[in-house]
N, C-alpha and C positions, 0 to 999 in steps of 0.2 A: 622649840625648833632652832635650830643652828644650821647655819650654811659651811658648807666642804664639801670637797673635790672626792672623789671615789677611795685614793688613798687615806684619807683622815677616814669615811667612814666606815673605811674595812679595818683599822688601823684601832679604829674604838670599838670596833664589834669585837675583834678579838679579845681585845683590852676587858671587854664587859662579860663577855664570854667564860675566859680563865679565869675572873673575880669571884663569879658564879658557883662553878664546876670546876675544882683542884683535877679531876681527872683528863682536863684539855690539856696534850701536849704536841707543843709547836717544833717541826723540827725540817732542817734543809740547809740549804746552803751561805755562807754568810747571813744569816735570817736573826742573830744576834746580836754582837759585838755591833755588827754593820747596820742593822735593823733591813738587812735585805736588798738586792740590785736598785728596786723602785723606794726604798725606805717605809715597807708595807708594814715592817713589826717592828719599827723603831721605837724604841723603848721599852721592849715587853722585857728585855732579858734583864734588863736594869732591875724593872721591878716584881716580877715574878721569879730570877735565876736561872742558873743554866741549867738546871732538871727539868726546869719545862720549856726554858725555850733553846732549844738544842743547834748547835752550832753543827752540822755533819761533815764528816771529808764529801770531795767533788763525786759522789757515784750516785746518780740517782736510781740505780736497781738498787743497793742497801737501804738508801735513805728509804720507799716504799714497801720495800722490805721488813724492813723497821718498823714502818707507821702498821703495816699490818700484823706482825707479832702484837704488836701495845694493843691493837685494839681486839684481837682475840683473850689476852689478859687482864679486860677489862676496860683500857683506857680509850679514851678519844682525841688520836691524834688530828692534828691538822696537819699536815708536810705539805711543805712549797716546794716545785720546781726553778727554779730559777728562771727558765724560759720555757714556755712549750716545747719547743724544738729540742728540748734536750732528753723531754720523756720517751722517748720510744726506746734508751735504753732498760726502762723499766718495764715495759709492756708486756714482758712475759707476767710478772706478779700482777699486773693491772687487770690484766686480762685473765688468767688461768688460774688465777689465786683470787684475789681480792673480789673480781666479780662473781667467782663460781661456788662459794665456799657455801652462802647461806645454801643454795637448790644441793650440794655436793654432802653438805650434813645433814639434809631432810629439816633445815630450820634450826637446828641445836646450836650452830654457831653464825653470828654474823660479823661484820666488820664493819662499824661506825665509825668512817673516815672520810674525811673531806680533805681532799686533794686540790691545793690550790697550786693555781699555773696562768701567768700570764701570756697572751696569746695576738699572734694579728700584729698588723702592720700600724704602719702610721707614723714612725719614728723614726727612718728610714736605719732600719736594724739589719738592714741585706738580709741575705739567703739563710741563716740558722741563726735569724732571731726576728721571724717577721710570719713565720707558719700558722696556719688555722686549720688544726689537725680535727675539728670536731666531728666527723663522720666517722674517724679510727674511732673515737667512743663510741659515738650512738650508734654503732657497727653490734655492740657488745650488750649482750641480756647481762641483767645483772646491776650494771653502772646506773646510774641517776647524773645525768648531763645538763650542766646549769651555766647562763652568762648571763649577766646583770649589762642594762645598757646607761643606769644613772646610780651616784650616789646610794640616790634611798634604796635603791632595789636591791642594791648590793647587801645592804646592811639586813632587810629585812630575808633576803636570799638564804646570805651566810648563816643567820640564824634558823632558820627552819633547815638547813643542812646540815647542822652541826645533831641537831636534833633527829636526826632521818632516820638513823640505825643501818643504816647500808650507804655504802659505799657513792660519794658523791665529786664526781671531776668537776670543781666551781674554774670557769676559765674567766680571766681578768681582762677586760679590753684594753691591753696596758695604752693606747693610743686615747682612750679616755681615764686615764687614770688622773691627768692633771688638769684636761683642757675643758673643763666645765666644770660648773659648781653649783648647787641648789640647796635648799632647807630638808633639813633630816630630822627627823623628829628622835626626841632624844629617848632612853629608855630604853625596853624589852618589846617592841613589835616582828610579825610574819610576816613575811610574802607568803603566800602556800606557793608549792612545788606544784608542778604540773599544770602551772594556769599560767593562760599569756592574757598579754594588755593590750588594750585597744588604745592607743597612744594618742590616735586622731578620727576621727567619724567623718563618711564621707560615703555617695552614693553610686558611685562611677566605677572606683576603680580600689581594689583589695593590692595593700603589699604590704606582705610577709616578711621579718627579717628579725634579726636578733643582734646583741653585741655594740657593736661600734657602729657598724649601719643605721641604728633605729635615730641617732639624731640627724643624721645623713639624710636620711631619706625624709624625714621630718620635717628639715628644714628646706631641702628641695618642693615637697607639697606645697609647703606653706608660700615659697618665693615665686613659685609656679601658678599659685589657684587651683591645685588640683582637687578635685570633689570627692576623698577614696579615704577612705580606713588604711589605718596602719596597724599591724600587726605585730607586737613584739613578742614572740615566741617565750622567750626567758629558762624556760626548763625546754631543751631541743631534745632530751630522753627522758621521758616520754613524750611527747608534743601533745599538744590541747587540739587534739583533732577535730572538736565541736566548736571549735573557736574560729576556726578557719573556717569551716563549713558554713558555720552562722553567716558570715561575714561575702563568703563568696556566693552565695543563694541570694545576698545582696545586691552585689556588683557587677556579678558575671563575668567580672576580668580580672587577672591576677599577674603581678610582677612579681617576682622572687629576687631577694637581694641579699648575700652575702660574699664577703670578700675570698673566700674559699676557692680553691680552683670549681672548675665548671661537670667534671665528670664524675659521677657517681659523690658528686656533693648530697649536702643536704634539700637544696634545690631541686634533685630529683628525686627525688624520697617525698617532698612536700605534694609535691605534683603527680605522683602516684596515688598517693592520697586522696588528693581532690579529685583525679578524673574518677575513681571506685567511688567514689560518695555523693559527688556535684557535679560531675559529666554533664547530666542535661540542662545548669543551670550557668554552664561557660558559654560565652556572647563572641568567645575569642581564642585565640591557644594561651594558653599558660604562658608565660616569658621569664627569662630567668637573665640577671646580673650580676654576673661574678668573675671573681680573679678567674683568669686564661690558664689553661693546662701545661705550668712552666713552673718552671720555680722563680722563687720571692726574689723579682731583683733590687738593687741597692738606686742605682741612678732613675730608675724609672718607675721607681715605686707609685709613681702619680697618675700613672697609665696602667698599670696593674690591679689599681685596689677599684674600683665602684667610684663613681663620681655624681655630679649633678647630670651633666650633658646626658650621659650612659641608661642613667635613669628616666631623665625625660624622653628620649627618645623611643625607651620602652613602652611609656605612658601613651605615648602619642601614637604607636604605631598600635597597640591595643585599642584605642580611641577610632584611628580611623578605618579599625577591620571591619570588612563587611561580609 
């Protein structure tokens, strides 16, 4: 076991990754020379070279482009975005290529690519570098939608992603990329895909969240006393829909908390869910905490993202419905 921050251990999963498999190729924007905006691949190009860890011009339609030619020819690229906010100039390939290809060949061809992108506020990155576009993915059949909320998850994430054979958006909570650190166990371990974590156990009250929220709201419970499960989603496409379920036939109350704007989030999409499955097992409405229907600002970031207050007040007003 070794202790690091989310960057060391995505930074050694790659590192162990390419050691592995000659067919991983890294490629994106300063992600070389630079080892990347967050210094996510610092060092790889040093010691693997610039054929595998690829320096691209500024376009992120080629650079996706790109990563999905390689991986029809065999390889397994990984391409980073540089910021979330900057993929939507690729989202035709994201979308119309890269997810549709396996269902479009009847199976003959797929695309084993993990698309990494860091995402979310917290660093006060203003308005096009502060985005949480995760609904544009899990919008889309096809994609496999992943966020790691700690170190380990990350490491054991990336790894069973790399491994998928289809097309994987891992988003980086770049707001915990530095500010926490725990024990990673060292080696070749999974997270499986499609399974969320039960973070905290607790009888009262279910909240749901993923990314940079789950220490958020984790540590709000814990300061608070609150008696509730916490949910960390981990893979949001597909979502562990037996998981939630278990969880709220428990509680009978549920908070939803992601920093995302609030309309046609993921937040409603959870909550559709649960009323089709555990309707007669809610004690309360469903309540949802999240970024405001605006865009990401710069000065107010601190009033935009999810907080404690925002959170507890949720809690409490689920607590004292009758």
């Amino acid at each position: 076991m070794t202790e690091m921050n989310m960057v060391q251990a995505i930074n050694g999963t790659l590192d162990m990754a390419m050691a592995k498999d000659s067919s991983i190729i890294l490629l994106g924007e300063d992600i070389g020379v630079d080892g990347g905006v967050f210094r996510v691949t610092d060092g790889l190009q040093k010691k693997y070279g610039a054929e595998r860890v690829i320096d691209t011009p500024l376009v992120e339609l080629g650079i996706v482009g790109m990563a999905i030619g390689m991986a029809l020819s065999g390889l397994k690229p990984i391409p980073e975005i540089q910021f979330q906010d900057f993929i939507f100039t690729a989202m035709d390939q994201i979308i119309n290529q890269a997810a549709k290809i396996r269902y479009r060949s009847g199976g003959e061809y797929t695309v084993p690519m993990v698309l990494r992108t860091p995402y979310g506020g917290g660093i006060r990155g203003g308005i096009y570098h502060s985005q949480s576009g995760e609904a544009y993915f899990a919008h889309t059949a096809g994609l496999t939608v992943v966020t790691p909320s700690n170190p380990s998850d990350a490491k054991g994430l990336l790894l069973s992603s790399i491994d998928y054979g289809d097309p994987v958006i891992f988003l980086e909570p770049k707001k915990l990329y530095r500010s926490m650190k725990m024990e990673v166990k060292e080696g070749d371990y999974r997270v499986p895909l499609r399974k969320a974590a039960v973070v905290r156990e607790g009888d009262e009250v279910t909240a749901i969240t993923y990314g940079s929220m789950v220490p958020l709201v984790k540590s709000t419970f814990e300061k608070n006393n609150v008696n509730g499960d916490i949910i960390d989603l981990r893979t949001i496409l597909p979502m562990d829909i037996e998981a939630i379920v278990h969880s709220v036939e428990k509680t009978g109350r549920v908070v939803i908390v992601h920093e995302a704007p609030r309309t046609a989030g993921m937040g409603a999409e959870i909550s559709a869910a649960i009323t089709e499955r555990a309707l007669e097992s809610l004690l309360a409405p469903i309540l949802r905490v999240t970024g405001p229907d605006s865009p990401f600002p710069y000065r107010l970031e601190e009033y935009y993202m999810p907080n404690e207050n925002r959170i507890m007040k949720a809690v409490n007003k689920l607590m004292e419905y009758r």
